[in-house]
DSSP file (Angstrom, degrees, kcal/mol; ACC not computed):
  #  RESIDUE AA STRUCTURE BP1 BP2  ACC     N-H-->O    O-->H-N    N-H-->O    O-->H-N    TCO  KAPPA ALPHA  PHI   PSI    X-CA   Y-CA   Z-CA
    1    1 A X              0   0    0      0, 0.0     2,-0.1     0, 0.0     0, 0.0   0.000 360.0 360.0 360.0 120.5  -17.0    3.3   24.7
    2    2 A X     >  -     0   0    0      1,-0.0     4,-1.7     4,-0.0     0, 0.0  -0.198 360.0 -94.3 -97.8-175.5  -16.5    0.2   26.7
    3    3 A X  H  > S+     0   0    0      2,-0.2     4,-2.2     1,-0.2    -1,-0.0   0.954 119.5  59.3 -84.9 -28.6  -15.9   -3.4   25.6
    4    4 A X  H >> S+     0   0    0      1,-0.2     4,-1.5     2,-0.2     3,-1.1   0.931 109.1  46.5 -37.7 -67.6  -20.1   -4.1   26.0
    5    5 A X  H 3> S+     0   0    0      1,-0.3     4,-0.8     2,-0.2    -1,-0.2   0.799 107.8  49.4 -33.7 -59.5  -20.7   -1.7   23.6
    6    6 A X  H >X S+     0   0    0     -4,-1.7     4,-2.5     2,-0.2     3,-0.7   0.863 110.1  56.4 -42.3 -45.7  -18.0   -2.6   20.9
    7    7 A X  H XX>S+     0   0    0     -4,-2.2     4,-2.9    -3,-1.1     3,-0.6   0.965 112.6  41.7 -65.1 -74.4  -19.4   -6.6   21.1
    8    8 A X  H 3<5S+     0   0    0     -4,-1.5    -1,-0.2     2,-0.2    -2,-0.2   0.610 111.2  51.9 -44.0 -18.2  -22.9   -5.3   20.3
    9    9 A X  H <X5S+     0   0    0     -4,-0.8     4,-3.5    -3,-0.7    -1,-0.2   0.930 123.8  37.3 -69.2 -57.4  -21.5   -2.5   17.2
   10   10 A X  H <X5S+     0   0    0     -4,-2.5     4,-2.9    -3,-0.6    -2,-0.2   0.843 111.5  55.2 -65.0 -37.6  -19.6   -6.1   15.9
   11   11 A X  H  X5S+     0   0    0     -4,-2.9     4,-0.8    -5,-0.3    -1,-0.3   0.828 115.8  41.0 -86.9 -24.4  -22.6   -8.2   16.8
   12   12 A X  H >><S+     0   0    0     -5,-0.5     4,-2.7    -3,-0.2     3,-1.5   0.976 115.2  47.0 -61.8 -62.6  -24.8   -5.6   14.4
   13   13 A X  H 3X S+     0   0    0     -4,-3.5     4,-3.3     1,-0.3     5,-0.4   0.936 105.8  61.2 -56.7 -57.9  -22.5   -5.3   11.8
   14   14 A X  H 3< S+     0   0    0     -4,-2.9    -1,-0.3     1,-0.2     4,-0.3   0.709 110.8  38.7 -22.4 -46.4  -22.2   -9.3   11.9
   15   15 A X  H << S+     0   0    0     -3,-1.5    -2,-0.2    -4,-0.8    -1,-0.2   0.968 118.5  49.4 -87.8 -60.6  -26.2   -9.9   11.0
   16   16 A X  H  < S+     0   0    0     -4,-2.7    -2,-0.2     1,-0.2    -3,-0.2   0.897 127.5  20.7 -97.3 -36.7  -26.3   -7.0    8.4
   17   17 A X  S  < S-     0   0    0     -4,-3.3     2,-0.2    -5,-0.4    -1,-0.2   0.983  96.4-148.4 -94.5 -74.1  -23.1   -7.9    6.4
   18   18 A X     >  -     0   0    0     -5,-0.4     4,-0.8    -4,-0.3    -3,-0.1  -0.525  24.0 -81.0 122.1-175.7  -22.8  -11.4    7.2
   19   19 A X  H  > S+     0   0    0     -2,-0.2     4,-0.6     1,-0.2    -1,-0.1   0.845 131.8  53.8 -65.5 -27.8  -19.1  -13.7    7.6
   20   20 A X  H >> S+     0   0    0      1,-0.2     4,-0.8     2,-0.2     3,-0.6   0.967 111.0  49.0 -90.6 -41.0  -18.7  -14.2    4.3
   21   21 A X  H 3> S+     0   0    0      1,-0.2     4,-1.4    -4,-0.1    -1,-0.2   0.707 100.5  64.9 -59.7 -20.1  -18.9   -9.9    3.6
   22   22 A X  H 3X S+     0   0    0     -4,-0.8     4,-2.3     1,-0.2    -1,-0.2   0.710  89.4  47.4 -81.0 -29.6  -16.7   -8.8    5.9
   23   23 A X  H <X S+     0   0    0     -4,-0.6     4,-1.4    -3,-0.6    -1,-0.2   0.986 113.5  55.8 -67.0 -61.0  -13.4   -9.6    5.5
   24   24 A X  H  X S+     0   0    0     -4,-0.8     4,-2.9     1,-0.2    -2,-0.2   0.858 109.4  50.9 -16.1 -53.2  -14.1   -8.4    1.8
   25   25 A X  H >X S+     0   0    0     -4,-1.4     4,-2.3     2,-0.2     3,-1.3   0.998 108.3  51.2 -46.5 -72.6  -15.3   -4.9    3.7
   26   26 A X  H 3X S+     0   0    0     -4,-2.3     4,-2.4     1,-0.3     5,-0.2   0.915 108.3  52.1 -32.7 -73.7  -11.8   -4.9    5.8
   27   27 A X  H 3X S+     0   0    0     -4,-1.4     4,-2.5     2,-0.2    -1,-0.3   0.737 114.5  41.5 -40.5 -32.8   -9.8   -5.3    2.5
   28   28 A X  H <X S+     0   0    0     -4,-2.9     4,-3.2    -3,-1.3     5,-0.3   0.991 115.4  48.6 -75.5 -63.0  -11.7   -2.1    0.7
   29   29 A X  H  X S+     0   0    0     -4,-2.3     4,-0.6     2,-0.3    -1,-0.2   0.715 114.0  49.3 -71.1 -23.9  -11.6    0.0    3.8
   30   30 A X  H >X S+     0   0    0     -4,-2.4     4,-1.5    -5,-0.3     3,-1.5   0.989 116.1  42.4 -31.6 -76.7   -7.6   -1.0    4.0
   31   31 A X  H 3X S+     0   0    0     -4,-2.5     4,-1.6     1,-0.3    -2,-0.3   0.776 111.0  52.2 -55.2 -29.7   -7.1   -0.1    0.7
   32   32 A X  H 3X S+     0   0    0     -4,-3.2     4,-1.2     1,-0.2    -1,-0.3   0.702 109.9  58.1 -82.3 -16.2   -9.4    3.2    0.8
   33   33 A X  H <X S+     0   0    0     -3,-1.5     4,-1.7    -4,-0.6    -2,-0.2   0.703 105.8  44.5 -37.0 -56.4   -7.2    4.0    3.9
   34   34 A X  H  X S+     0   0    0     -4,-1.5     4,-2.3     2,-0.2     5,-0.3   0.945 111.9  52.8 -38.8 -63.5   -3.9    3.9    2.1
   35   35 A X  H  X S+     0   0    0     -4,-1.6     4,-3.8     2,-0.2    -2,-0.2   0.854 102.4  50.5 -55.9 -50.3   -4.9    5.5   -0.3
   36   36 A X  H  < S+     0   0    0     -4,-1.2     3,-0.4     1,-0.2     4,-0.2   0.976 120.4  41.7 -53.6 -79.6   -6.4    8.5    1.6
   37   37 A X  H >X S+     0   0    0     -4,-1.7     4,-2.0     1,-0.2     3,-1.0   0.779 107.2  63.2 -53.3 -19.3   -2.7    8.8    3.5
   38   38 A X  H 3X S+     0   0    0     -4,-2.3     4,-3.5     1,-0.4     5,-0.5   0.980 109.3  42.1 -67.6 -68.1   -1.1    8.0    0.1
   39   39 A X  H 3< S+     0   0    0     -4,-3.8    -1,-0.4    -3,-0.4    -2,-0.2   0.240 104.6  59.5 -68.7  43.2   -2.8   11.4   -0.9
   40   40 A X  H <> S+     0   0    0     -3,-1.0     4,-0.6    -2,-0.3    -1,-0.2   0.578 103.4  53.9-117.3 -49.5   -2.0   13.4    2.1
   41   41 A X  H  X S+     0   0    0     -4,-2.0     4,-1.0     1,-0.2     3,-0.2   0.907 117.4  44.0 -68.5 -38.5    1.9   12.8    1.5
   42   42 A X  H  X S+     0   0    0     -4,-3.5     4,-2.1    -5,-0.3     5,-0.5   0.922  93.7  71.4 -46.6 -50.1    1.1   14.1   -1.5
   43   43 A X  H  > S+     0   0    0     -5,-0.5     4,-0.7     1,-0.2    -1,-0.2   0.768 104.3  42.0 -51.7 -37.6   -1.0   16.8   -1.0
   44   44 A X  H  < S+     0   0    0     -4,-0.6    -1,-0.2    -3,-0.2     4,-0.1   0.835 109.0  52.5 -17.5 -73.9    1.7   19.0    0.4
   45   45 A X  H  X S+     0   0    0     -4,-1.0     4,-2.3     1,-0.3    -2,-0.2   0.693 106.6  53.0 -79.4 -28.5    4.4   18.4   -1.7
   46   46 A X  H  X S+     0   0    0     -4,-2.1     4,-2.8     1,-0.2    -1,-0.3   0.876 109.8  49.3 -88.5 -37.1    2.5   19.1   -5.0
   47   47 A X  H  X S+     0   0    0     -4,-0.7     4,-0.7    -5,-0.5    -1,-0.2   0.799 110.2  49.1 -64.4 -21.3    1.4   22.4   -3.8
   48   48 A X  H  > S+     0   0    0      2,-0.2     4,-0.6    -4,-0.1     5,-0.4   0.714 109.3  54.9 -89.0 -32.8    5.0   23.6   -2.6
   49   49 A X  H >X S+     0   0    0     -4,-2.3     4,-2.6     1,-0.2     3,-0.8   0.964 106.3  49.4 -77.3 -20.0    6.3   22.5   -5.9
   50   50 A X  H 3X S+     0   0    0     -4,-2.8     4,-1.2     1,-0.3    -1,-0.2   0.852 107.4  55.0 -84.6 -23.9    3.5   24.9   -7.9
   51   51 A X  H 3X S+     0   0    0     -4,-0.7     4,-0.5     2,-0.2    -1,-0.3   0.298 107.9  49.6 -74.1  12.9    4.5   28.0   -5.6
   52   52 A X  H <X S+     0   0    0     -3,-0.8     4,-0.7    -4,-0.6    -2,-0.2   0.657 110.4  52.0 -76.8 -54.5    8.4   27.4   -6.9
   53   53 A X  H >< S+     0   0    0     -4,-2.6     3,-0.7    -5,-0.4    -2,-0.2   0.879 110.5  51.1 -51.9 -40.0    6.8   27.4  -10.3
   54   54 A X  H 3< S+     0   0    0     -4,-1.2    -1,-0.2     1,-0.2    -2,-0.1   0.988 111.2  39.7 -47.3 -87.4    5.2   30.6   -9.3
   55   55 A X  H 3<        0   0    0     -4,-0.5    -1,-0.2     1,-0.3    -2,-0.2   0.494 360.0 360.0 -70.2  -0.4    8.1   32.6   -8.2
   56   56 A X    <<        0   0    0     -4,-0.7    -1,-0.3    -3,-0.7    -2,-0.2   0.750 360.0 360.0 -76.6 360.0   10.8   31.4  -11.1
C-alpha cells in the first residue's frame, strides 16, 4: 500500500467521521489497544498459575 492510497483511506475517514471525531476515535482505539496487550501479559501468567494449583 503506497502513500496515494493511505491519503485517500485518511481523506475517507476524514468526511465520514469528521475533525472534531477523530482525535476522540485515536484516544478509544489507544486505550482499547492497551488494554488488549494489558491482557495478553496476563493471559499467560494466569493460566501457568492454575496448572501449579493443579498439581499441589
Amino acid at each position: 500500500m503506497g502513500p496515494p492510497e493511505i491519503a485517500v483511506i485518511a481523506a475517507v475517514i476524514f468526511l465520514l467521521f469528521g475533525a472534531k471525531k477523530i482525535p476522540e476515535l485515536a484516544k478509544s482505539l489507544g486505550k482499547s489497544k492497551a488494554a488488549f496487550n494489558e491482557g495478553l501479559k496476563e493471559g499467560p501468567s494466569s493460566e501457568e498459575d492454575e496448572d501449579k494449583d493443579d498439581t499441589d
